[in-house]
C-alpha positions as a printed NumPy array, in Angstrom:
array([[  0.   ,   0.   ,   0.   ],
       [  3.014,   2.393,   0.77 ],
       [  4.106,   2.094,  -3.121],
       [  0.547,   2.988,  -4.23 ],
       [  0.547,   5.906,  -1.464],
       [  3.801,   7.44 ,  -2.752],
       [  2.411,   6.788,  -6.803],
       [ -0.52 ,   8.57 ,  -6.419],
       [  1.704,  11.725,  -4.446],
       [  3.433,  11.93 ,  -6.816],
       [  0.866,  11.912,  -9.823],
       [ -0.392,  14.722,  -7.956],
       [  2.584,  16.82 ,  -7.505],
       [  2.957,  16.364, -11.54 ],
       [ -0.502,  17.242, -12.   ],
       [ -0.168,  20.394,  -9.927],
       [  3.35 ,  20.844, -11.903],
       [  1.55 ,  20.455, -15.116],
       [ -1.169,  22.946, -14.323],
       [  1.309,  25.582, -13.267],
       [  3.287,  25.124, -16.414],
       [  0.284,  25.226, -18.075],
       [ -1.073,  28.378, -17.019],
       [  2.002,  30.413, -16.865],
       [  2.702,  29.759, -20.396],
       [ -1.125,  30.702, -21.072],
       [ -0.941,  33.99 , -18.829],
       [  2.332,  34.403, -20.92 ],
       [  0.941,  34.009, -24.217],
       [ -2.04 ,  36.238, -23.393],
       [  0.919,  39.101, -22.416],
       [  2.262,  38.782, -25.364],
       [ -1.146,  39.005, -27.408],
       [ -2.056,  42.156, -25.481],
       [  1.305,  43.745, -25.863],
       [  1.337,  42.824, -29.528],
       [ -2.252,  44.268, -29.884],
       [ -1.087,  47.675, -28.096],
       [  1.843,  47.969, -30.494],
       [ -0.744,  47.672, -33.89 ],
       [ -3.029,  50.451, -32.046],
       [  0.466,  52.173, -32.007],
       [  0.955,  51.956, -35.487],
       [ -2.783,  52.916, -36.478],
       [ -2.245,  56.301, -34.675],
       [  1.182,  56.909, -36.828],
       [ -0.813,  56.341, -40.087],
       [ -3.309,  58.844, -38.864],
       [ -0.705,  60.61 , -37.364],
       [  1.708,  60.82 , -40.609],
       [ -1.543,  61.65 , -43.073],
       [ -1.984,  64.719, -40.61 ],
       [  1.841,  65.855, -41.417],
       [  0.802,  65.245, -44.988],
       [ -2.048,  67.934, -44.876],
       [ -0.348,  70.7  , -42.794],
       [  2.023,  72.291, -45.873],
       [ -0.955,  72.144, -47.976],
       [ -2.772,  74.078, -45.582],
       [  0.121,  76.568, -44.713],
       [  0.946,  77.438, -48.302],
       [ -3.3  ,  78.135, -48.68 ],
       [ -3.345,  80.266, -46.111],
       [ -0.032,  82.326, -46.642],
       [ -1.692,  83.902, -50.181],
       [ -4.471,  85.434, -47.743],
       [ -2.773,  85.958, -44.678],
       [  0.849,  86.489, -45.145],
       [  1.492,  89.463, -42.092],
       [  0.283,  86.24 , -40.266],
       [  3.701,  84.74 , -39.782],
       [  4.217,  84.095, -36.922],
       [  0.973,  81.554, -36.279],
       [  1.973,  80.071, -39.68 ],
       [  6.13 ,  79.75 , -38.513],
       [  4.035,  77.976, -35.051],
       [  2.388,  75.672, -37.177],
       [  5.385,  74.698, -39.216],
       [  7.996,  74.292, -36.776],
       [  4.893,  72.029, -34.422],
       [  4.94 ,  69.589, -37.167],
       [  8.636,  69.628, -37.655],
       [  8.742,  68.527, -33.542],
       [  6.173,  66.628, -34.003],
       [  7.559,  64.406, -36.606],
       [ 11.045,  64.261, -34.988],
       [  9.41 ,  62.732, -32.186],
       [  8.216,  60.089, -34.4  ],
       [ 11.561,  59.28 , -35.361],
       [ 12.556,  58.259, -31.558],
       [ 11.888,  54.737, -30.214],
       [  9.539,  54.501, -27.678],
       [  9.19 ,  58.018, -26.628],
       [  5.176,  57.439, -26.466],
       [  4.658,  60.36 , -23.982],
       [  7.126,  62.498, -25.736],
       [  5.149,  61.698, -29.232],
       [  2.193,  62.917, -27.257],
       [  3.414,  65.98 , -25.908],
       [  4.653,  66.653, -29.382],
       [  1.526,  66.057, -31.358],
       [ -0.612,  68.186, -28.322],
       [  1.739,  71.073, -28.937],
       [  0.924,  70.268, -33.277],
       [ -2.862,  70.37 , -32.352],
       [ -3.169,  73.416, -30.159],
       [ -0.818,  75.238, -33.36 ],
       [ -2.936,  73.918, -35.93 ],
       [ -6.197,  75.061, -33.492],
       [ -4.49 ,  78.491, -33.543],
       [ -4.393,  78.703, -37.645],
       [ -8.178,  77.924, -37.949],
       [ -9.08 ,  80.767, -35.252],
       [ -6.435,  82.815, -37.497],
       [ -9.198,  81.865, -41.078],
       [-12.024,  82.922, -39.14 ],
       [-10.301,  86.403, -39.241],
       [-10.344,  86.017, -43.403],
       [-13.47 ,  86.022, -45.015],
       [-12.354,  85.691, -47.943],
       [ -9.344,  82.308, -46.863],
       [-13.037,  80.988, -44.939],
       [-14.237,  80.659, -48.56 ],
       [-11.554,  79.665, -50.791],
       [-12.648,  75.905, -51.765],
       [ -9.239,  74.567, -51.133],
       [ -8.89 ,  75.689, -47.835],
       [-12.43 ,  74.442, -46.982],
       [-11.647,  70.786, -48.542],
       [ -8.031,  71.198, -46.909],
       [ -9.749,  71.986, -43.604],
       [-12.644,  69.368, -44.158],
       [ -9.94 ,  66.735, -44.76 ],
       [ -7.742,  67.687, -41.643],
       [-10.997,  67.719, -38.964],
       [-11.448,  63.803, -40.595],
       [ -7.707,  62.892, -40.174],
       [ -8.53 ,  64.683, -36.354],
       [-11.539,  62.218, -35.576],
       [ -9.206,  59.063, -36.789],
       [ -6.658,  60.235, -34.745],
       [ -9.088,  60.874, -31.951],
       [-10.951,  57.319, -32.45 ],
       [ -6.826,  55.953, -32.795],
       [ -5.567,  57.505, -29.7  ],
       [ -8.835,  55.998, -27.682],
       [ -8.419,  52.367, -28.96 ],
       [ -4.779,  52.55 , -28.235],
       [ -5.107,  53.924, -24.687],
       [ -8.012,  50.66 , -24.489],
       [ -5.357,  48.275, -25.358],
       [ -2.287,  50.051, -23.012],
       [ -5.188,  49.555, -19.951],
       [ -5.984,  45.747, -20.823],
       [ -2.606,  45.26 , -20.944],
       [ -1.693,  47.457, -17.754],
       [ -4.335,  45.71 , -16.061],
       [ -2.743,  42.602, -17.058],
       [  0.48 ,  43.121, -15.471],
       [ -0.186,  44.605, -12.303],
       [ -3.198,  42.07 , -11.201],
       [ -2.529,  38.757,  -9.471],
       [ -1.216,  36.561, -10.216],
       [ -0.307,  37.597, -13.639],
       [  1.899,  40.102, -12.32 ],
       [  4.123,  37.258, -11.569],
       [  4.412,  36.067, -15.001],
       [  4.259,  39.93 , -16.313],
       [  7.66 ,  40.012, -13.591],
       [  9.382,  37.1  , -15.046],
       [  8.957,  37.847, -18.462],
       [  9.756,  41.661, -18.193],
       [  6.282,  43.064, -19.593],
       [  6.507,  46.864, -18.364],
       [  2.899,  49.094, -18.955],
       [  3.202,  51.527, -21.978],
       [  2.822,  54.937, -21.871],
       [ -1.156,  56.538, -22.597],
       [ -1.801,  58.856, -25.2  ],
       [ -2.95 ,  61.156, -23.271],
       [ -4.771,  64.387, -24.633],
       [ -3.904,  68.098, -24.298],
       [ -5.583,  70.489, -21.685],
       [ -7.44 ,  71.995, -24.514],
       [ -9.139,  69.266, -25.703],
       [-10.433,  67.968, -22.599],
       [-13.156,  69.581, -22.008],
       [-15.489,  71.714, -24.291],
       [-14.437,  74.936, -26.044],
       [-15.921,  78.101, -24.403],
       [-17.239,  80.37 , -27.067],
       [-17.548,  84.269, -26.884],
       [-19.596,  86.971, -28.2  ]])
């Protein structure tokens, strides 16, 4: 009976071994699914991000035939996108990239208010498509930033709950960075009269 005793012990050590193997290289797996989904998000926000670069010189050159003693704004908006695509070239830098492309939007936010001042740059067709097409490339980036930030907090979530924090530990899985929005686009623009 002692043989049988000491089988069946340790049949259920290997079991419990087994499961343990099992579920670490599950929780594992699922980490790197998660990561791997945050990183695409990533890259649909630099498409958006990139056909938003595209736009902007378009734009500038429009509005400099109608408001060239408007330098300055325009020299904002230029040298934004410049930073802002720098800080695409650097590995990683997520909050950086952010900052960056906050500083881009607030310029770009700064040009518009500038047309309103034109009548006649309000109704030049090209700026109007121009300006059409950049408040679209805006909403993808918008609807881009929020799926991203969704997948950085599944995957947060996954690394600092237990026990998959242990796993998350082991294997070296670190919680990105959010893409987090500008003051001025948190909350709703006040209007004057």
């Amino acid at each position: 009976m002692g043989n049988l005793g000491l089988f069946i012990a340790l049949g259920a050590v290997a079991l419990v071994v087994l499961l343990l193997i099992g579920w670490t290289i599950s929780t594992y797996n699922r980490l790197v699914r998660q990561r791997n989904q945050v990183r695409a998000s990533w890259a649909q926000v630099d498409v958006q991000l990139v056909r938003r670069y595209d736009l902007i010189p378009n734009l500038v050159e429009t509005v400099k035939g109608y408001a060239a003693h408007e330098r300055s704004t325009l020299e904002a908006v230029v040298s934004a996108r410049n930073t802002a695509m720098a800080a695409a070239g650097t590995p990683g830098g997520t909050a950086d990239r952010a900052a960056a492309e906050n500083v881009l939007t607030q310029a770009l936010g700064r040009l518009f208010a500038l047309a309103e001042a034109y009548p006649d740059l309000k109704a030049n067709q090209n700026f109007a498509a121009l300006q059409a097409e950049l408040a679209n490339t805006e909403d993808k980036i918008s609807y881009s930033r929020q799926f991203y930030n969704s997948a950085v907090q599944t995957l947060t979530n996954s690394i600092q709950s237990f026990p998959s924090s242990l796993v998350a530990g082991l294997g070296k899985f670190e919680p990105p960075a959010y893409f987090e929005a500008a003051g001025g686009e948190r909350g709703p623009v006040q209007v004057r009269f």
